[in-house]
C-alpha atoms as an extended CHARMM CRD file, in Angstrom:
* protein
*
        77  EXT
         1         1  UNK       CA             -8.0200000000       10.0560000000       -5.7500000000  PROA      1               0.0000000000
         2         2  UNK       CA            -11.2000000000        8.0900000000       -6.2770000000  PROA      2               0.0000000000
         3         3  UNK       CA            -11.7730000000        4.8350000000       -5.1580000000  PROA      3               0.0000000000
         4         4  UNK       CA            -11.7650000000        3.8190000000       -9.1710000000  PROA      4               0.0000000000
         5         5  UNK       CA             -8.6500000000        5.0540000000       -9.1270000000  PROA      5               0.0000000000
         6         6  UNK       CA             -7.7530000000        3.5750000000       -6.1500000000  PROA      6               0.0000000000
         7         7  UNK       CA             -8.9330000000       -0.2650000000       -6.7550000000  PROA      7               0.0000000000
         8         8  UNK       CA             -6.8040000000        0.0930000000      -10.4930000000  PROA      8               0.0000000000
         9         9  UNK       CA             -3.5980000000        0.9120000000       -8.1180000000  PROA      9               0.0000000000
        10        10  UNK       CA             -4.1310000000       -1.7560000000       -5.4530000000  PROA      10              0.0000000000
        11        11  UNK       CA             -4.4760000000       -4.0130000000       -9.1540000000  PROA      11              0.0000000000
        12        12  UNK       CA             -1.2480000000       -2.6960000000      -10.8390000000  PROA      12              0.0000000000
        13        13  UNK       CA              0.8700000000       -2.0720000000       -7.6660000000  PROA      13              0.0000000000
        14        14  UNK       CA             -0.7460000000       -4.1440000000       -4.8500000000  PROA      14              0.0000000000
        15        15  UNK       CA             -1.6720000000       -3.7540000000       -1.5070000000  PROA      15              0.0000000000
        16        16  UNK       CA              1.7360000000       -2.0760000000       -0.0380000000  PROA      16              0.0000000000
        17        17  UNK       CA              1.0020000000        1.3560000000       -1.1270000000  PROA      17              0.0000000000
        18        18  UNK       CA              4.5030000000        2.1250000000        0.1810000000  PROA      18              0.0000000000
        19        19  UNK       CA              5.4830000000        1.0430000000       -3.0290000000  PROA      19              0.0000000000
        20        20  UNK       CA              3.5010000000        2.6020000000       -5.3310000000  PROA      20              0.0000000000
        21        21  UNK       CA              4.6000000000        5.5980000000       -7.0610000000  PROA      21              0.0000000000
        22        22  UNK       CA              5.4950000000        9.2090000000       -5.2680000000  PROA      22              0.0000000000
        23        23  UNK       CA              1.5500000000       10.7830000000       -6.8220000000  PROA      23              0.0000000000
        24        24  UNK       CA             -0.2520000000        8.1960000000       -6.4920000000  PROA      24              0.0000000000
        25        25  UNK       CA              1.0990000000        6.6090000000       -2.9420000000  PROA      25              0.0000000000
        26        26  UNK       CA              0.2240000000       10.4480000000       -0.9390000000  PROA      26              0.0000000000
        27        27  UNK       CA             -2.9300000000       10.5170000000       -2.9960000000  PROA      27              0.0000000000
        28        28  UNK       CA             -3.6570000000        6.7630000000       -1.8070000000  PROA      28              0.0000000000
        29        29  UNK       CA             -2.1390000000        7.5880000000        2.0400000000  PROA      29              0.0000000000
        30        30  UNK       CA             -4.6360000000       10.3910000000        2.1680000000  PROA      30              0.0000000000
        31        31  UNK       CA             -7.5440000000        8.4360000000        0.4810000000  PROA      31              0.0000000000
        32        32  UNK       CA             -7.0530000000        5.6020000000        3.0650000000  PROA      32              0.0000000000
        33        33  UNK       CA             -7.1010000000        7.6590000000        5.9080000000  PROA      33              0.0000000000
        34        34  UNK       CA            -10.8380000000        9.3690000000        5.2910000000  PROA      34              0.0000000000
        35        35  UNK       CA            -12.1450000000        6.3010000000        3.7540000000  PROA      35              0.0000000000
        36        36  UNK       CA            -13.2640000000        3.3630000000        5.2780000000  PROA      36              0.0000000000
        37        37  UNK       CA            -13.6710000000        1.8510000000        2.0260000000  PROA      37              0.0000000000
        38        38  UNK       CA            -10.1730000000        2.4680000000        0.8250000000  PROA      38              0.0000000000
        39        39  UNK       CA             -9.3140000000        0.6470000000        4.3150000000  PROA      39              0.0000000000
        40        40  UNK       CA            -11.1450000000       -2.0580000000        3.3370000000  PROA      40              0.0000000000
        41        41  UNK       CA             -9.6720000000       -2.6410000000        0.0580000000  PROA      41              0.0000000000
        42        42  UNK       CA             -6.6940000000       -2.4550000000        1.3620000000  PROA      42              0.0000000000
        43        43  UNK       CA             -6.8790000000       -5.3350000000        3.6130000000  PROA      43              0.0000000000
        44        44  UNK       CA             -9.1060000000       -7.1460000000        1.2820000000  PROA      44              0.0000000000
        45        45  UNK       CA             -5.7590000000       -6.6630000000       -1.3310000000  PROA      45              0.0000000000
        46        46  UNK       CA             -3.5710000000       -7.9180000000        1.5390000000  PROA      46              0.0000000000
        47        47  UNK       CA             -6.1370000000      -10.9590000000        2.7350000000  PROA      47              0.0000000000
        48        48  UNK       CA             -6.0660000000      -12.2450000000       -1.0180000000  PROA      48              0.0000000000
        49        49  UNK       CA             -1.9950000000      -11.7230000000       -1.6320000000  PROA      49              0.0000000000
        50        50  UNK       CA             -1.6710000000      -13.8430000000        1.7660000000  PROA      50              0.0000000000
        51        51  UNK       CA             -3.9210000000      -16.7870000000        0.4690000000  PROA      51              0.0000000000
        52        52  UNK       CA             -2.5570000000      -16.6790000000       -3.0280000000  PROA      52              0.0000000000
        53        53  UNK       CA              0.8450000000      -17.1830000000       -1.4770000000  PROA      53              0.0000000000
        54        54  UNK       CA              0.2440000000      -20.1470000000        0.6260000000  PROA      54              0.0000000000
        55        55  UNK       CA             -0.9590000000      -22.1060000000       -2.4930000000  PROA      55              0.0000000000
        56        56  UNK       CA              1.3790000000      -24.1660000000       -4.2130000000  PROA      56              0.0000000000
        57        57  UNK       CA             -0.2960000000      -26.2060000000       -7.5030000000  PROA      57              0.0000000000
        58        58  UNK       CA              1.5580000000      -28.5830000000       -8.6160000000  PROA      58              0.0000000000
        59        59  UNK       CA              0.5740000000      -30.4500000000      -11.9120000000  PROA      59              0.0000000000
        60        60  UNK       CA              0.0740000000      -34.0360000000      -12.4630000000  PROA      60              0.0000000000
        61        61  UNK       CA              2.9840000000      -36.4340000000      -12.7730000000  PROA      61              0.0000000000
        62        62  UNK       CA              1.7450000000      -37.6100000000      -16.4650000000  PROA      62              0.0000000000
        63        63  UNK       CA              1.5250000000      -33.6830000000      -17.8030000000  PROA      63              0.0000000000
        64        64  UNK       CA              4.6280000000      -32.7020000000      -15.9750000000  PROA      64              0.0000000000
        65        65  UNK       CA              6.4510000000      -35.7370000000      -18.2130000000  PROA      65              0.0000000000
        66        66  UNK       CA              4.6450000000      -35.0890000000      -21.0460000000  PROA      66              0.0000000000
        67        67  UNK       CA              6.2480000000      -31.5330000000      -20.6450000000  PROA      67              0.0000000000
        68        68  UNK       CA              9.4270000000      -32.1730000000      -20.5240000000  PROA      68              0.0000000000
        69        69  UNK       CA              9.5920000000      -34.8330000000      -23.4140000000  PROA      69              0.0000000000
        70        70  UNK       CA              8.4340000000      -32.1940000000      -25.5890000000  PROA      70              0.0000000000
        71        71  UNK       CA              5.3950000000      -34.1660000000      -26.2580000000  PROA      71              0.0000000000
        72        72  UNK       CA              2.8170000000      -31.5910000000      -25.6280000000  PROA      72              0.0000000000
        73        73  UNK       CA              0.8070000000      -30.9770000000      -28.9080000000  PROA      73              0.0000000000
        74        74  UNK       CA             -0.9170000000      -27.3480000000      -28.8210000000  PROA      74              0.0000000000
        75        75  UNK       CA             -4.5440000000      -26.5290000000      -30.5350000000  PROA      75              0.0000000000
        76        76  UNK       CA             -5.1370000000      -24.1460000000      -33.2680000000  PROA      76              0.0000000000
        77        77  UNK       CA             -1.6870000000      -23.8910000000      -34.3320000000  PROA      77              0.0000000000
């Protein structure tokens, strides 16, 4: 595994390669253990999954009405 190959995973399956499928998770395991890289991206994947869970956005009162009244009008359509 390259680390292409190995940044597209950690996109489409995330940073617990215990989940990612049987090929590409012992190809990854491997990878991770002879590359300080892979390492890296690993916990970079795992830093950036921990901050985008801690933030809650919440939208403003007036859109959140406008929402639910059905009064939102979309462009181009």
């Amino acid at each position: 595994m390259t680390i292409a190959e190995f940044e597209d995973c950690l996109d489409r399956f995330g940073e617990d390669v215990s989940t990612w499928p049987a090929p590409q998770r012992d190809r990854a395991r491997a990878l991770a253990r002879n590359s300080a890289e892979a390492r890296a991206l690993l916990r970079e994947a795992a830093t950036l999954r921990r901050m985008i869970a801690g933030k809650r956005v919440a939208a403003p009162a007036a859109l959140m009405r406008r929402i639910l009244s059905g009064r939102i009008v979309l462009r181009g359509r």
